[in-house]
Each structure stands twice: as structure tokens, then as C-alpha cells.
PDB file of the backbone (N, CA, C, O) and the ligand in Angstrom, with CONECT records:
HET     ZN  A 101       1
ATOM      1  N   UNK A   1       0.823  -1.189   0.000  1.00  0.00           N
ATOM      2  CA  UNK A   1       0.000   0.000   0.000  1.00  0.00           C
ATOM      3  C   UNK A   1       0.871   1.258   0.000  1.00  0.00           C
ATOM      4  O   UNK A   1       1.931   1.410   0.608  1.00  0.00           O
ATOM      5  N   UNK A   2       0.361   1.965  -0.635  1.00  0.00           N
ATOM      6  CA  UNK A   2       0.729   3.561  -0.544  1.00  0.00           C
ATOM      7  C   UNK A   2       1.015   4.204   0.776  1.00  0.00           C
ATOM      8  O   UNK A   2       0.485   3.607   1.713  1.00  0.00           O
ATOM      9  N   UNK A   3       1.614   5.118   1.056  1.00  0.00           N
ATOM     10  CA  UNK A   3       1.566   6.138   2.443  1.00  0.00           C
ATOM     11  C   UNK A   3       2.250   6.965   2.213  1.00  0.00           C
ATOM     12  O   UNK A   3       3.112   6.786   1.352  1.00  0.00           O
ATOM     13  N   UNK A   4       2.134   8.368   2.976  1.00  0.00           N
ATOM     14  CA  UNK A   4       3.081   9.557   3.273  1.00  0.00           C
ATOM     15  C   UNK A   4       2.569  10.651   2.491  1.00  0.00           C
ATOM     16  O   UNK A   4       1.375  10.908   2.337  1.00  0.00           O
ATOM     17  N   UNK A   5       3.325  11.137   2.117  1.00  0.00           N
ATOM     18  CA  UNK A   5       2.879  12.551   1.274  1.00  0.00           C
ATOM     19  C   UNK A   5       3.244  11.995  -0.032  1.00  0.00           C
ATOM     20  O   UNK A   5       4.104  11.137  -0.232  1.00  0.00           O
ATOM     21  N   UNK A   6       2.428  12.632  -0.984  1.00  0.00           N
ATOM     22  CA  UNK A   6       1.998  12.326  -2.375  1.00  0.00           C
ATOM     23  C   UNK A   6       3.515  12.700  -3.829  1.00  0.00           C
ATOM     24  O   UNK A   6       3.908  13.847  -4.042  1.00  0.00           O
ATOM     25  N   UNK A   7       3.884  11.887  -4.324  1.00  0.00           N
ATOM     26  CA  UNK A   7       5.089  12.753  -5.095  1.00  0.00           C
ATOM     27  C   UNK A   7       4.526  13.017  -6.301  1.00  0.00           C
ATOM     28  O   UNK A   7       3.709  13.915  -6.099  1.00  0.00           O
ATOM     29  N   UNK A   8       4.528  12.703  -7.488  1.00  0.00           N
ATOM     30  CA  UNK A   8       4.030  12.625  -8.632  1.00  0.00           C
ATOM     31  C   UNK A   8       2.900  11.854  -9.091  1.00  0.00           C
ATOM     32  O   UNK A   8       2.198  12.227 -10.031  1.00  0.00           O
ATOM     33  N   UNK A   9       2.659  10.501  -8.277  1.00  0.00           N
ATOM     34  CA  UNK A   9       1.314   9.362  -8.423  1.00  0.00           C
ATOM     35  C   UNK A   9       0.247   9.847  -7.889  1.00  0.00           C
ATOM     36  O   UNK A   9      -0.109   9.667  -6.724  1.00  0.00           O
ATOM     37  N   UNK A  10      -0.536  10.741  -9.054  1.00  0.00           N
ATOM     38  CA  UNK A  10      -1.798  11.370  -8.112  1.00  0.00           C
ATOM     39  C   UNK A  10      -2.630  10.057  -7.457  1.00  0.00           C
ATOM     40  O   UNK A  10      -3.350  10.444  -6.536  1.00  0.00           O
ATOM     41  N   UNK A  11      -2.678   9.262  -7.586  1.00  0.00           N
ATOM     42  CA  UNK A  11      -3.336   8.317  -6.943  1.00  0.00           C
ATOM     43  C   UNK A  11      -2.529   8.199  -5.345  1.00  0.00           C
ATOM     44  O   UNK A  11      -3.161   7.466  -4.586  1.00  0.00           O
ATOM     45  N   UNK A  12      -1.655   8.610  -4.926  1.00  0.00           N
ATOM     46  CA  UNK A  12      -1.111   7.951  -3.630  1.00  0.00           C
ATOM     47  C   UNK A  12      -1.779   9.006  -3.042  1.00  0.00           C
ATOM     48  O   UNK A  12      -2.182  10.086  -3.476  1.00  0.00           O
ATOM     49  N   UNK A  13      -1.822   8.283  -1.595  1.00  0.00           N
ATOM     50  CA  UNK A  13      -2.739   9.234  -0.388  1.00  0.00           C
ATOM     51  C   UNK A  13      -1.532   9.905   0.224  1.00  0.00           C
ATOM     52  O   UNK A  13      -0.343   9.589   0.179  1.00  0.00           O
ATOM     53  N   UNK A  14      -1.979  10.631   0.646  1.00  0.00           N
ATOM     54  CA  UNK A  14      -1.077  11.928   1.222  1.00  0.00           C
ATOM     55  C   UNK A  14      -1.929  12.417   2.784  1.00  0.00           C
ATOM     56  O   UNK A  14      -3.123  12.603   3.018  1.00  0.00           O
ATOM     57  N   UNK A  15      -1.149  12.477   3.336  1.00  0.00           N
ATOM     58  CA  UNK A  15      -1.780  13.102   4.929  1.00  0.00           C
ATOM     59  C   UNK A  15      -1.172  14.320   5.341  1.00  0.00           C
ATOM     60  O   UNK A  15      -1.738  15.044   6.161  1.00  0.00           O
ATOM     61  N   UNK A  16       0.144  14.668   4.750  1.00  0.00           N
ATOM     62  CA  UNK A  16       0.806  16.054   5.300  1.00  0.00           C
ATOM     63  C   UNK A  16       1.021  17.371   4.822  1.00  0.00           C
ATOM     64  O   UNK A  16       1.766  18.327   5.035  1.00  0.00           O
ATOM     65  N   UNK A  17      -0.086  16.989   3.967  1.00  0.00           N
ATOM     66  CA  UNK A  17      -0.043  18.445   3.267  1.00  0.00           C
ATOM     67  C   UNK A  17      -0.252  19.868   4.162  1.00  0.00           C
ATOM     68  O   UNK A  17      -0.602  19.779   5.339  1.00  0.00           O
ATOM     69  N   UNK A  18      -0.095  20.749   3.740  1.00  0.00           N
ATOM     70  CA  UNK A  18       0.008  22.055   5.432  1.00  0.00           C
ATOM     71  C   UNK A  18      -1.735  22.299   4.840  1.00  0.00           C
ATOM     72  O   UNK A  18      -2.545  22.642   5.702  1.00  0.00           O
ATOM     73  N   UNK A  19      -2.189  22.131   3.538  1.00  0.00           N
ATOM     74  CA  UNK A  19      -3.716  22.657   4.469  1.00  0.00           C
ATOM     75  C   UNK A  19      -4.687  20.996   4.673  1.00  0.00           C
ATOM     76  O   UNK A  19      -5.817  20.977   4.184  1.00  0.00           O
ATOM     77  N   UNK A  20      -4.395  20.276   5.074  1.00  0.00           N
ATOM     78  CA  UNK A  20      -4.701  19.308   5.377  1.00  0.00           C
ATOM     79  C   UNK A  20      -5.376  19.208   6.705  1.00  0.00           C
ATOM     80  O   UNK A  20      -4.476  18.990   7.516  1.00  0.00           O
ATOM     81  N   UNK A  21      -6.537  19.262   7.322  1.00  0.00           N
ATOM     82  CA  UNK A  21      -6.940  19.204   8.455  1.00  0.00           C
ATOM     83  C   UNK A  21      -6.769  18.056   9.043  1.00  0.00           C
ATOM     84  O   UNK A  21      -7.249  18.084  10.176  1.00  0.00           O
ATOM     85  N   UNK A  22      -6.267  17.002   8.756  1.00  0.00           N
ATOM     86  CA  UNK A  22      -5.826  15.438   9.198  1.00  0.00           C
ATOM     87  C   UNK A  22      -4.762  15.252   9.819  1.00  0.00           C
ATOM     88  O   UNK A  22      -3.795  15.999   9.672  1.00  0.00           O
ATOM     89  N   UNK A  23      -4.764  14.205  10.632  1.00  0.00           N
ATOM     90  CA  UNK A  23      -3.355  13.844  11.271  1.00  0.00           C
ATOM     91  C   UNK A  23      -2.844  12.762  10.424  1.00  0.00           C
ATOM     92  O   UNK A  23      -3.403  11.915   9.727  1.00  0.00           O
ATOM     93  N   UNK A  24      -1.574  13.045  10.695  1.00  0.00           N
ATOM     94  CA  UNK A  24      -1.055  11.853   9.909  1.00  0.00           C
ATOM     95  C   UNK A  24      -0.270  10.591  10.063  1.00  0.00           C
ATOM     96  O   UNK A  24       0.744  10.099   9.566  1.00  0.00           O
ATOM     97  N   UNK A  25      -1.293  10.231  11.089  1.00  0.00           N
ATOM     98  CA  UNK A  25      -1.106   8.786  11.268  1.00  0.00           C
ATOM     99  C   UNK A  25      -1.674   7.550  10.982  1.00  0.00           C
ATOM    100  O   UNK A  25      -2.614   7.721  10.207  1.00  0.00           O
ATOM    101  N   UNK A  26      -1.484   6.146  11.326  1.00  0.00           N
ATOM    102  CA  UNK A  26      -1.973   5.247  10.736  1.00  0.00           C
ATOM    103  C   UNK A  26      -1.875   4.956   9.069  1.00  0.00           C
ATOM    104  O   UNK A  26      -1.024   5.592   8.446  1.00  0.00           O
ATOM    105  N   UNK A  27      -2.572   4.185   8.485  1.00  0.00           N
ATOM    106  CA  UNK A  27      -2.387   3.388   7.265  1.00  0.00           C
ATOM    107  C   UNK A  27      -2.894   4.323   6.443  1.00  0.00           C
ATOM    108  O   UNK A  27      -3.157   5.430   6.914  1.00  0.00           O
ATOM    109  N   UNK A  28      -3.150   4.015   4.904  1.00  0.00           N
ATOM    110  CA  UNK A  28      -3.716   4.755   4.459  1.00  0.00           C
ATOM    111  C   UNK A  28      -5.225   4.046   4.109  1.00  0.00           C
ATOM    112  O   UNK A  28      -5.911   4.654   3.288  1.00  0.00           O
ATOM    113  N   UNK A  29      -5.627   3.132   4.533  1.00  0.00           N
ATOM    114  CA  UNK A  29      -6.846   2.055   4.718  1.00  0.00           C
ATOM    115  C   UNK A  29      -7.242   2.721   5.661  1.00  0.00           C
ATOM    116  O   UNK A  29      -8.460   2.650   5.822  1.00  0.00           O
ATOM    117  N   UNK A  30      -6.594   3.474   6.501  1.00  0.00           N
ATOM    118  CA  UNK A  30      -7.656   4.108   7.688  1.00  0.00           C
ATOM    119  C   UNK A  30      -8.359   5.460   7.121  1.00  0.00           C
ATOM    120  O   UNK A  30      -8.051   6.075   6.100  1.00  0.00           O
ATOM    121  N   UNK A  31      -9.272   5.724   7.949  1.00  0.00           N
ATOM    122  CA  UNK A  31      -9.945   7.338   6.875  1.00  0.00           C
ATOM    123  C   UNK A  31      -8.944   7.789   7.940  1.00  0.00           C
ATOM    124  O   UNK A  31      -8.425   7.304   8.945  1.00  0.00           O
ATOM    125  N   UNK A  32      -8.902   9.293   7.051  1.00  0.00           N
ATOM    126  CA  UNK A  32      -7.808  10.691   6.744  1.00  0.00           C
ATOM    127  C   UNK A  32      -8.523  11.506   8.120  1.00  0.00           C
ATOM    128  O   UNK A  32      -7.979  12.491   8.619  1.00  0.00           O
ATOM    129  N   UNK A  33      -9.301  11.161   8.431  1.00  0.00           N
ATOM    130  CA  UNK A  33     -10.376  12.297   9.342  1.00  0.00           C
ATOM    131  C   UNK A  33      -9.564  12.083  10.704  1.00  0.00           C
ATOM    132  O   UNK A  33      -9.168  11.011  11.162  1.00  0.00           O
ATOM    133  N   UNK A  34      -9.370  13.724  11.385  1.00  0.00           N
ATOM    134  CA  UNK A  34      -8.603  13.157  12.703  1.00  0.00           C
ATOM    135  C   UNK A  34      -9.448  12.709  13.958  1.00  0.00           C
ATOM    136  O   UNK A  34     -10.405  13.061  14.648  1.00  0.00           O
ATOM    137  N   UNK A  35      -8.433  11.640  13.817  1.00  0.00           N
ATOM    138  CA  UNK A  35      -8.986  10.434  15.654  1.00  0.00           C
ATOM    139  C   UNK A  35      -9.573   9.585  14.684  1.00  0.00           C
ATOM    140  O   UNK A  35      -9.749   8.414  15.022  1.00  0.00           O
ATOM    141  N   UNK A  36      -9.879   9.905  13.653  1.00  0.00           N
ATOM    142  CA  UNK A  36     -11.025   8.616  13.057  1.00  0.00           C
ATOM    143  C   UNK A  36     -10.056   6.764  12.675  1.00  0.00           C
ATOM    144  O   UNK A  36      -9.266   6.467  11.778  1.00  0.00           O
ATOM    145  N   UNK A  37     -10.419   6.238  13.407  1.00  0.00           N
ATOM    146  CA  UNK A  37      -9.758   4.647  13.195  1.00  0.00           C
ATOM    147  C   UNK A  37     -10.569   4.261  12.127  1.00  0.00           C
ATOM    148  O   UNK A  37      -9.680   3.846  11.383  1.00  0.00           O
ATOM    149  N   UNK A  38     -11.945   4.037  11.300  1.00  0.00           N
ATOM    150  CA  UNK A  38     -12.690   3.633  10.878  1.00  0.00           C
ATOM    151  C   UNK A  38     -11.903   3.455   9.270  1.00  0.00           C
ATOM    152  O   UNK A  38     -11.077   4.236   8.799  1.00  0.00           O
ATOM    153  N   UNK A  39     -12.408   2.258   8.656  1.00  0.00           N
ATOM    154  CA  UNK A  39     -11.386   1.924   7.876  1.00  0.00           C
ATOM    155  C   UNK A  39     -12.340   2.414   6.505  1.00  0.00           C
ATOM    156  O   UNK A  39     -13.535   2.181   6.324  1.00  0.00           O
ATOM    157  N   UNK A  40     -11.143   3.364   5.381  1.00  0.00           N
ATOM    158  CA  UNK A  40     -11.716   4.097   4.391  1.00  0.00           C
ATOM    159  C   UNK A  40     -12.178   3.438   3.177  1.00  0.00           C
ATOM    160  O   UNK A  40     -11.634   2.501   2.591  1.00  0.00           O
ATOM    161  N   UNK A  41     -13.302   4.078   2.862  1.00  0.00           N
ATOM    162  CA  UNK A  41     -13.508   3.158   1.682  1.00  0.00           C
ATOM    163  C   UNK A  41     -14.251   3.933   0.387  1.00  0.00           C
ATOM    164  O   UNK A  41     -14.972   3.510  -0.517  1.00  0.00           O
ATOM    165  N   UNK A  42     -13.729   5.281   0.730  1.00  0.00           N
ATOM    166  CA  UNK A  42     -13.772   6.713  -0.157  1.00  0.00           C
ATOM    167  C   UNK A  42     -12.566   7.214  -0.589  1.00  0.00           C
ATOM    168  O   UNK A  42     -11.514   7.109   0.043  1.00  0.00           O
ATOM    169  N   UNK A  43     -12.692   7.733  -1.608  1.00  0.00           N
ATOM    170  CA  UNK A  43     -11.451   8.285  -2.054  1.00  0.00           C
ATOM    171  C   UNK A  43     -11.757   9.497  -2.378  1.00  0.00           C
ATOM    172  O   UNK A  43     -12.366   9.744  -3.419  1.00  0.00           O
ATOM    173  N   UNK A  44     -11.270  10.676  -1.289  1.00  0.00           N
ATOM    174  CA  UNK A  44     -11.480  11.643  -1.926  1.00  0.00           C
ATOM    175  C   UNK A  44     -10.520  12.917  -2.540  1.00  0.00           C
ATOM    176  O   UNK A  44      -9.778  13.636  -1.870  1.00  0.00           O
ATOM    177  N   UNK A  45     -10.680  12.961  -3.540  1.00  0.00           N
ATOM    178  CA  UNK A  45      -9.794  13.459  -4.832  1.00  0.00           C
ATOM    179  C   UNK A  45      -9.378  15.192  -5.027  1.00  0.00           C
ATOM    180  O   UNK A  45     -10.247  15.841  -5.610  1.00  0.00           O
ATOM    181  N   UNK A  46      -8.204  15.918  -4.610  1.00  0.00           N
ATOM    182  CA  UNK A  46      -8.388  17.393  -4.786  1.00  0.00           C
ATOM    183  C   UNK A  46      -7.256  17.875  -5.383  1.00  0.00           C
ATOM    184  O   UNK A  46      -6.254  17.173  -5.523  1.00  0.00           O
ATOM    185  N   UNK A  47      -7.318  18.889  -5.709  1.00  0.00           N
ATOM    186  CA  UNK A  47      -6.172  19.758  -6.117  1.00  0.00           C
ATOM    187  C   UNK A  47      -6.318  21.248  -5.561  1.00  0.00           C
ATOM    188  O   UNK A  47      -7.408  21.801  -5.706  1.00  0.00           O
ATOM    189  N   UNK A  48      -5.335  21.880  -4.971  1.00  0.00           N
ATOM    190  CA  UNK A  48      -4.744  22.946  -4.695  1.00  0.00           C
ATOM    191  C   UNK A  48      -4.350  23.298  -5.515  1.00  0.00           C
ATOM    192  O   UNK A  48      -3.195  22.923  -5.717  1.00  0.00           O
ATOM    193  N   UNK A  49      -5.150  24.503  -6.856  1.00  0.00           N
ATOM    194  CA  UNK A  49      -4.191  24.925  -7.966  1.00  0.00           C
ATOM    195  C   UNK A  49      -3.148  26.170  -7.378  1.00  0.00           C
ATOM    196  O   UNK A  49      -2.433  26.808  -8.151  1.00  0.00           O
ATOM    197  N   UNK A  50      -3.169  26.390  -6.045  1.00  0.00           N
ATOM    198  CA  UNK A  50      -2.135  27.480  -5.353  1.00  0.00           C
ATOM    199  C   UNK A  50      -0.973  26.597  -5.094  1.00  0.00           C
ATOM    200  O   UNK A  50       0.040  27.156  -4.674  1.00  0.00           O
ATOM    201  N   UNK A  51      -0.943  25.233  -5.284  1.00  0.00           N
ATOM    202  CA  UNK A  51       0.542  24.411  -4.832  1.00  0.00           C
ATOM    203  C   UNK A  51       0.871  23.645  -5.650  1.00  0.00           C
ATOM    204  O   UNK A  51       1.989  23.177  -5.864  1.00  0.00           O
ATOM    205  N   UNK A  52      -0.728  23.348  -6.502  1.00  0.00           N
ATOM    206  CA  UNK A  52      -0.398  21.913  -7.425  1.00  0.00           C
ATOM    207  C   UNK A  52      -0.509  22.498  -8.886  1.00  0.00           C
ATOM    208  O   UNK A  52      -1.174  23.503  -9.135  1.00  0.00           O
ATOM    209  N   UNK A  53       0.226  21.753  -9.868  1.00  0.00           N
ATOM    210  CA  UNK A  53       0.090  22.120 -11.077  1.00  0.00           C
ATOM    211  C   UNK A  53      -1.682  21.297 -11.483  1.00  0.00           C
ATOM    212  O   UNK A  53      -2.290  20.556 -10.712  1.00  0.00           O
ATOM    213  N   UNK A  54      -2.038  21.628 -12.549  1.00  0.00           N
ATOM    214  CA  UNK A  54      -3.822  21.415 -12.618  1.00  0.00           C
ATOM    215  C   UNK A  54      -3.577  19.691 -12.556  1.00  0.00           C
ATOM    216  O   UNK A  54      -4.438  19.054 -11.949  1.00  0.00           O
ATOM    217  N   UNK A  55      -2.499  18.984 -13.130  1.00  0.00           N
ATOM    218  CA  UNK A  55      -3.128  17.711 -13.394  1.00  0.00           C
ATOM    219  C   UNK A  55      -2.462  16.982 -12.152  1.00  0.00           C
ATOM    220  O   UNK A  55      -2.279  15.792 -12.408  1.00  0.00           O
ATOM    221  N   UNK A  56      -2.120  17.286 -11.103  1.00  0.00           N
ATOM    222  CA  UNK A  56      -1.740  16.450  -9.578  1.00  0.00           C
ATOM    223  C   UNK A  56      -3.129  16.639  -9.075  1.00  0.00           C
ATOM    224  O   UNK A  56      -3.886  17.592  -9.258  1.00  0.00           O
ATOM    225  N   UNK A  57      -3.311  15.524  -8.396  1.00  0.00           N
ATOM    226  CA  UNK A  57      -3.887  15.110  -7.627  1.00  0.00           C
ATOM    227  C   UNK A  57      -4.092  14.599  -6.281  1.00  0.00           C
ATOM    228  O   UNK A  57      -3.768  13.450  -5.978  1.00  0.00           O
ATOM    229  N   UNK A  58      -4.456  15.161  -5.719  1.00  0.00           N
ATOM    230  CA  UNK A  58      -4.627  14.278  -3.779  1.00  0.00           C
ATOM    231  C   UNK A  58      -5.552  13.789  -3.633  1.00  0.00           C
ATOM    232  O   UNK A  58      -6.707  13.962  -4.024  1.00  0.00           O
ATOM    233  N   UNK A  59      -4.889  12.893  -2.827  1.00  0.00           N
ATOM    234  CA  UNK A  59      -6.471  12.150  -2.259  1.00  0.00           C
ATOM    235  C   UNK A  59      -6.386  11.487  -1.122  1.00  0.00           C
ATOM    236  O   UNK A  59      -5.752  10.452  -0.913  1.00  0.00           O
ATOM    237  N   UNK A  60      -7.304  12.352  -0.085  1.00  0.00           N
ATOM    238  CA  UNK A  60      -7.897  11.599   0.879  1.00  0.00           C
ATOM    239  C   UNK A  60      -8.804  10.284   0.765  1.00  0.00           C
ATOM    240  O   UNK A  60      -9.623  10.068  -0.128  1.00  0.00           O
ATOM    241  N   UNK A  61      -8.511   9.478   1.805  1.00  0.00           N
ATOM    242  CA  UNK A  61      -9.690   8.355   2.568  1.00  0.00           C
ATOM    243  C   UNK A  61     -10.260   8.423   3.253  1.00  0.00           C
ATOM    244  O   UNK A  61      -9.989   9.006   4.303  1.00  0.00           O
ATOM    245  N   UNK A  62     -11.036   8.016   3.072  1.00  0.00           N
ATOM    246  CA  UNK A  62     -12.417   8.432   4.127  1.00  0.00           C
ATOM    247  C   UNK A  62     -13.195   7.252   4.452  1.00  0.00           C
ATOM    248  O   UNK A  62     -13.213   6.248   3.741  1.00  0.00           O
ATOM    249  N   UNK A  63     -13.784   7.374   5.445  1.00  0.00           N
ATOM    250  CA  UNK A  63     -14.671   6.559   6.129  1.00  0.00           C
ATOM    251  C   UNK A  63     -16.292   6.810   5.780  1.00  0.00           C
ATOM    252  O   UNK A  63     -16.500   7.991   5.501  1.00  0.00           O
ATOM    253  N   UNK A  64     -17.495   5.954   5.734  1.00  0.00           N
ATOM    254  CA  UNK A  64     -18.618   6.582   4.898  1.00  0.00           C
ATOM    255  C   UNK A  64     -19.063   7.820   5.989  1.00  0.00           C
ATOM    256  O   UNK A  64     -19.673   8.638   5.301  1.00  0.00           O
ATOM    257  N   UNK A  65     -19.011   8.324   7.470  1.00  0.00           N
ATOM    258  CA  UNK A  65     -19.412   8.814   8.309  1.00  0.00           C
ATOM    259  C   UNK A  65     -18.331   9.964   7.902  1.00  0.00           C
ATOM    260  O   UNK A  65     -18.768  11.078   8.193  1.00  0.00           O
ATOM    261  N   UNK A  66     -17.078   9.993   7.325  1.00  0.00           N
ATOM    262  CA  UNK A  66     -16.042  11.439   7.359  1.00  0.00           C
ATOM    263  C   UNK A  66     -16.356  11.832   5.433  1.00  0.00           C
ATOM    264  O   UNK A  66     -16.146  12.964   4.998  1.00  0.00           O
ATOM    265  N   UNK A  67     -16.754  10.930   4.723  1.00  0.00           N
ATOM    266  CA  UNK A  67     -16.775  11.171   3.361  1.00  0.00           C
ATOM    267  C   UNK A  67     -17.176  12.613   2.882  1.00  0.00           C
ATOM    268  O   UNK A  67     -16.608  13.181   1.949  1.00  0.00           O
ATOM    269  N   UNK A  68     -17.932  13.005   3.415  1.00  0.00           N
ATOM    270  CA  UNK A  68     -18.874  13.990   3.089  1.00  0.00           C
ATOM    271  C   UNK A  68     -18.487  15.489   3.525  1.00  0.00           C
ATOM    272  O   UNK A  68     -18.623  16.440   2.756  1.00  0.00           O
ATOM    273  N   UNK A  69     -17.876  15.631   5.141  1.00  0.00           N
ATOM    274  CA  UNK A  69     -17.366  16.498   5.885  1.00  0.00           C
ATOM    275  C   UNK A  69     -15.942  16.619   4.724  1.00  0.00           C
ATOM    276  O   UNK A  69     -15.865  17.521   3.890  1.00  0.00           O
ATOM    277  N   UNK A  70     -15.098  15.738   4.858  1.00  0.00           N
ATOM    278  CA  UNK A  70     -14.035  15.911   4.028  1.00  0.00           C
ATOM    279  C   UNK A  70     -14.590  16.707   2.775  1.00  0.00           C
ATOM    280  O   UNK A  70     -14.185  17.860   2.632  1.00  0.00           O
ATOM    281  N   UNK A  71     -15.318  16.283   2.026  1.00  0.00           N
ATOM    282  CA  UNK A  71     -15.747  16.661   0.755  1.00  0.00           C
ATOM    283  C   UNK A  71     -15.795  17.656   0.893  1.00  0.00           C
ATOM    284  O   UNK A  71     -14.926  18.374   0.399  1.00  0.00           O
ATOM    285  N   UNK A  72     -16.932  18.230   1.700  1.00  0.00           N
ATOM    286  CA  UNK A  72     -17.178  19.854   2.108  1.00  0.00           C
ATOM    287  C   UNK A  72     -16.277  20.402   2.318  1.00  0.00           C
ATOM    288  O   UNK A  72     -16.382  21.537   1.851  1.00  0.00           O
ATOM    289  N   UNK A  73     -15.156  20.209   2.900  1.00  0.00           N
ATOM    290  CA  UNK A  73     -14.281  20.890   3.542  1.00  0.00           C
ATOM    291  C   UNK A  73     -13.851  21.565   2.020  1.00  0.00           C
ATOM    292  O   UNK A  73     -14.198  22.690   1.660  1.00  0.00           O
ATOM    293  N   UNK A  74     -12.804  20.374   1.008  1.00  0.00           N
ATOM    294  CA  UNK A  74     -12.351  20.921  -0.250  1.00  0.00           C
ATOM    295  C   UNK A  74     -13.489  21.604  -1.067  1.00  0.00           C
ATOM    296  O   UNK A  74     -12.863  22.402  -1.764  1.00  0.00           O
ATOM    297  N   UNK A  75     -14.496  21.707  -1.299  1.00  0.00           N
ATOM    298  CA  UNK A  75     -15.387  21.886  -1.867  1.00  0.00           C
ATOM    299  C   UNK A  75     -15.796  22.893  -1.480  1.00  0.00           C
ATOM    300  O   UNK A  75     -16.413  23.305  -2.462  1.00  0.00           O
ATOM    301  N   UNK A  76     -15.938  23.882  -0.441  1.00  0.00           N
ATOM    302  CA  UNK A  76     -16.097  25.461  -0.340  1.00  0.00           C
ATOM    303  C   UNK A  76     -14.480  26.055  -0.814  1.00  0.00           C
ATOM    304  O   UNK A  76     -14.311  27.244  -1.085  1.00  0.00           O
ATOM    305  N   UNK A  77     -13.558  25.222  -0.853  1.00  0.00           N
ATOM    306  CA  UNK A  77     -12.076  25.883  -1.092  1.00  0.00           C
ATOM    307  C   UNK A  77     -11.884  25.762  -2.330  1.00  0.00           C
ATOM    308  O   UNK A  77     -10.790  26.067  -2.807  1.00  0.00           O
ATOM    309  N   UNK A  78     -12.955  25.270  -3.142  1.00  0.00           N
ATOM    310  CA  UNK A  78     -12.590  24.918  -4.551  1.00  0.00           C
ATOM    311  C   UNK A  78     -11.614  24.219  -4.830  1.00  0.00           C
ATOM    312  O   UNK A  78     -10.823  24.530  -5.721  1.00  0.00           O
ATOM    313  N   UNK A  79     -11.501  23.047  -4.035  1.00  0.00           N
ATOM    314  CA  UNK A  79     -10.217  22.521  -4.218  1.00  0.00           C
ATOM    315  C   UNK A  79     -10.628  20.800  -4.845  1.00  0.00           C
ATOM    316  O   UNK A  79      -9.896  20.112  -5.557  1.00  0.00           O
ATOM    317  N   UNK A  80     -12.278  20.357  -4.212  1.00  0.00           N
ATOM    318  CA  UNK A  80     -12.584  18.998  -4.399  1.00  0.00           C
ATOM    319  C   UNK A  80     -12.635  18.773  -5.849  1.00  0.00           C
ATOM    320  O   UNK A  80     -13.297  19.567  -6.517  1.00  0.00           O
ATOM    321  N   UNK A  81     -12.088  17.900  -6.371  1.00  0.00           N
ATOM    322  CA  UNK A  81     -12.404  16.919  -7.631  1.00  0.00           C
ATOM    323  C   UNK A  81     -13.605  15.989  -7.845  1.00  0.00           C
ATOM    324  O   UNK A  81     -14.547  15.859  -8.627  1.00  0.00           O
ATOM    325  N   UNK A  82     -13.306  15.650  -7.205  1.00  0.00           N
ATOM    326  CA  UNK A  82     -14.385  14.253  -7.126  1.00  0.00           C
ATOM    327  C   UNK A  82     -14.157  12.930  -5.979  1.00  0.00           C
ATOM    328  O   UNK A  82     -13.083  12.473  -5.587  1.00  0.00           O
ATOM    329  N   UNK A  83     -15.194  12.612  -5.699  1.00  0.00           N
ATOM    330  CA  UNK A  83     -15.266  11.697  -4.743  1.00  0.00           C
ATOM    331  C   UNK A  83     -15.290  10.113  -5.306  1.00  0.00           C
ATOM    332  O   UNK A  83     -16.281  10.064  -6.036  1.00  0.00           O
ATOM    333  N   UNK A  84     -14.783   9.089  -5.295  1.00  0.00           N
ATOM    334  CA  UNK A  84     -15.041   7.938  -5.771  1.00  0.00           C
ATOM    335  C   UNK A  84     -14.597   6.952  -4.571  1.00  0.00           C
ATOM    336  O   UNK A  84     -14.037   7.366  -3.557  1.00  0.00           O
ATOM    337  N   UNK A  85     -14.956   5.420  -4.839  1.00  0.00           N
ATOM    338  CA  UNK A  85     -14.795   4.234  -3.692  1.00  0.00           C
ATOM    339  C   UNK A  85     -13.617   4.240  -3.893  1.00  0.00           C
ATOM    340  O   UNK A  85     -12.968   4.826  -4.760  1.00  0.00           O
ATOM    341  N   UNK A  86     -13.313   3.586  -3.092  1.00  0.00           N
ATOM    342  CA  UNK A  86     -11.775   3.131  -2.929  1.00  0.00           C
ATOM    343  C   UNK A  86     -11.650   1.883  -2.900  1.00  0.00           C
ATOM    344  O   UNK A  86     -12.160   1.213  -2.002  1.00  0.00           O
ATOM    345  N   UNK A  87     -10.892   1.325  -3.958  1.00  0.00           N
ATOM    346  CA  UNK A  87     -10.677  -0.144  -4.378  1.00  0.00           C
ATOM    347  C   UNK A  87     -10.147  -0.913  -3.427  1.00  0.00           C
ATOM    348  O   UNK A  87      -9.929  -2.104  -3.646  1.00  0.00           O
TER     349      UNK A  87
HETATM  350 ZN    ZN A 101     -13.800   8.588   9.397  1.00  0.00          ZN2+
END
């Protein structure tokens, strides 16, 4: 599995980005949401065009109870892509 901060594979999960409201611990099977243990099964997809060039990608995991909050979060920042399962 994937972990850490994201290099070029927009698909790898990333937890340390500085506007990242997540801690960054545990797997990346765990959701991204902090304190949350609950194991992710969202993928949720963003870009920062203030850090990222347009075609990088991040992506949080999420749990079905953090899916949505996460979403919102990028999604007033104009930052969410899209939400999809996580394989
Ligand atoms: Zn969660």
C-alpha cells in the first residue's frame, strides 16, 4: 500500500499536506479524518491549484461517516475533484 505525502502518483494518499486538516497517522486504509480509526472506503480526490500544477492530484480516505465532511471541507475551497470508492 501507498503512504506519506503524495510525489508525482496522483493516486497515492497523502496526509501532510500544510492545508490538510488530518493527522497523519496510521495506514492509508484508515480514513484521513482526525482520531477517526474507521477503515476508508472513499477516495477523496483534490487539487490545490495554489501548490499543485492542474493535473496532480490528492487524495484523501475516508470513512462513509467522514466522506462527506471531508468533501465539504475541499469543496467550499474549490479545491474537491471528485469523490469515488476506494478499491
Ligand atoms: Zn472517518
Amino acid at each position: 500500500m501507498l503512504r506519506g505525502c503524495a510525489a508525482d502518483d496522483g493516486r497515492q494518499v497523502m496526509h501532510a499536506c500544510q492545508t490538510c486538516p488530518v493527522s497523519d497517522q496510521g495506514s492509508p486504509a484508515i480514513c484521513s479524518a482526525k482520531g477517526c480509526q474507521a477503515a476508508a472506503t472513499w477516495a477523496v480526490v483534490w487539487n490545490n491549484p495554489r501548490l499543485h500544477t492542474p493535473d496532480r492530484e490528492k487524495v484523501w480516505v475516508a470513512c462513509d461517516e467522514h466522506k462527506q465532511p471531508l468533501a465539504d471541507y475541499l469543496a467550499v475551497r474549490s479545491f474537491l475533484k471528485r469523490v469515488e470508492p476506494l478499491e
